[in-house]
Structures are given as C-alpha cells and as structure tokens.
C-alpha positions, 0 to 999 in steps of 0.5 A: 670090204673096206681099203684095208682088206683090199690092200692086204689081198693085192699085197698077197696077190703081189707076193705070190702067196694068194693066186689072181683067180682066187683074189677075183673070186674075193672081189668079184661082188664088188660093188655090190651083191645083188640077192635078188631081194636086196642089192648088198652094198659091198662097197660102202665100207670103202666109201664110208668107213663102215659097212652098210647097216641093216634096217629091220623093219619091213623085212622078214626074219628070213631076208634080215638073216640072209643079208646079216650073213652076206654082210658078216662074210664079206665084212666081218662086222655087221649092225642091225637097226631096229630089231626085234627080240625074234629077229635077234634069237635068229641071228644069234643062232647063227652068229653066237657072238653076236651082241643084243642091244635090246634097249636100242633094239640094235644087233651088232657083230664084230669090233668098232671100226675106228675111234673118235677123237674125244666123246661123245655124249648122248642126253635124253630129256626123260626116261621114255627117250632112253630107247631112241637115246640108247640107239644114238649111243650103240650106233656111236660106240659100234663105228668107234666113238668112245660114249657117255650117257646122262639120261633123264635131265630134262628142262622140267628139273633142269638142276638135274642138268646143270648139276651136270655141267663138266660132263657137258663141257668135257664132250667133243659132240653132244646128242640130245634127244627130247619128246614132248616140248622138245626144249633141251637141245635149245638149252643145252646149245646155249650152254656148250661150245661144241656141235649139238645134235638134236632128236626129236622123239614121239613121246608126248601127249596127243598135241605133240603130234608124234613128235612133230611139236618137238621136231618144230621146237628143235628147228626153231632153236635160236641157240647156234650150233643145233642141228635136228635130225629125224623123228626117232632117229637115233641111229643118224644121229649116233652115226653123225655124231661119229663122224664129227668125232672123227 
C-alpha cells in the first residue's frame, strides 16, 4: 500500500464516507503479512515507491501465485523476476490482464508507478545478452522510466556503436550489459557524461568463468562514472537505473 492510497483512505475516514473498523481492516497487514511461507512486505511501496517484487525462482507455482494475489489486492500492480513459462500461464489464469515478458522472463500487472525524468537506455554487447538486457529494460519501464533498446553493439564491431552516438548522448542513465570480455560498459563510460550501469552477464566460453571474467573487467574500469552490479542481474540494474532517472 503506497502513501497515496493511505491518504485517500483517512481522507474517507475523516470525511464520514469510510467507518474506522473498515479503514483498520484495510490497514491491519501493515507492515507486513505473514503467509506462513513468506512474510509479504506491505509496507515497502511506502518506503520506496514501488511494491516489493517477487523473485521466482526456488518457489513453487503455488507460493508464487499466492504472494502474486496477496500483492495485486493490497497494491494493484505486482512483478514477477525471473518467471518460468509455466509459473506465467498460472497467473494468468488468475490475472488475465497480466503482461508476459518472455524475453526478460518478468510477469508484470498494473501501470508504471512514476516516471522518470528523461531515458533510459539499455545496451547488450551481443545478442545472447538480450535476456539479462530486456530484464533491465521491463523492470526500468514497469517503475516508469521511459526506455530505449540498442542491442548487439559490442566492441567486436564497435561502429556498430559509434554508428549510434546521439541515441548515447541523448540517454539521462545508460545499462550496459556485456559477457565474454565484458569490455563495453569501459568504452561506453569513456564516451557518455551521464552515470553508466554496468552488467556483467554469464555468457562466454569456459575461461570466462560464468561471468566472473567480465564482472572483473566491469570492476576494473578506469572509465569514471561505471558502476557494476551483479552477475545477470538485470533487474537491479533496471531498478537502479530508475532510481537515477528519478
């Protein structure tokens, strides 16, 4: 429940037009419900400006749509990292309107929360990132950032990029997601005055160590203004991003 709903419902309260036992029964899993198999945080799109987001995997199809419907009663809109196909055609059963990303594996409901005030861009070096890219992307577009996508422009070609430098210039915050060498996000921050988000991902042949070798590279940037979140972790970088849109 965000400040906003809350507002409206003492506002009711205040007004006669809602009785207190039926505001306290609105409000009474505040901060947080406990399911017995998850405690669901109510309270966070107070906090943060965006409800707490569902991360599949390790769940069974039956927790994931439970906390889905806890979520989508007390808050409306609701995402879902990293879902499978299966776990998607079973919340949608529930939830026709909910929205499959199936590239970036995210099932999202409701509209954007906010927006940003300029764009965002999301890069992948090749187009075996485009998974973790698109991740970066739905997550960024689901909180409200308006996003653009420039995929497949690794340093292996790089006028494939530099072909592309207004759309870099243009982007408020950029996401550059890169396996193998992991090399783009140095090339890109040397290139852009705005903050560059760097994502290693596990694509590469077996001395890239699943990621690891690009995760180093991205750490080691001597380009300002790089920073490096976690291996395949296009979703805190999308949700990152975001926030610096803000």
């Amino acid at each position: 429940m965000d400040s906003e709903r809350i507002r409206r419902l003492l506002e009711q309260v205040r007004g006669g037009e809602l009785a207190v036992e039926d505001a306290f029964s609105k409000l009474k899993d505040l901060p947080y419900e406990d399911m017995g198999f998850a405690r669901v945080d109510t309270h966070r799109a107070m906090r943060k400006g965006y409800p707490e987001v569902i991360f599949c995997p390790g769940k069974t199809i039956g927790q994931i749509e439970m906390i889905f419907e806890r979520l989508a009663k007390h808050e409306g809109r609701v995402m879902a990292a990293r879902a499978t196909a299966e776990a998607a055609d079973a919340i949608k059963k529930k939830f026709p309107q909910a929205v499959y990303h199936e590239s970036a594996r995210i099932v999202t409901l409701g509209s954007p929360a906010s927006s940003g005030k300029g764009t965002v861009l999301v890069m992948s070096a090749g187009t075996a990132d485009i998974p973790v890219a698109d991740e970066a992307a739905v997550t960024a577009e689901t909180l409200g950032s308006k996003v653009e996508r420039l995929f497949d422009v690794g340093v292996a070609g790089i006028h494939r990029l530099l072909d592309r430098r207004e759309t870099l210039f243009a982007a408020n915050v950029l996401v550059v997601v890169a396996g193998m060498d992991g090399a783009l996000p140095s090339v890109v921050g040397g290139l852009v005055s705005r903050p560059v988000i760097a994502v290693p991902t596990s694509i590469g042949y077996g001395a890239s160590f699943g990621g690891l070798a690009a995760l180093l590279t991205m750490l080691n940037s001597c380009a300002p203004g790089v920073t490096v979140v976690n291996i395949d972790n296009g979703f805190g970088a999308g949700y990152m991003a975001h926030m610096v849109n803000q």
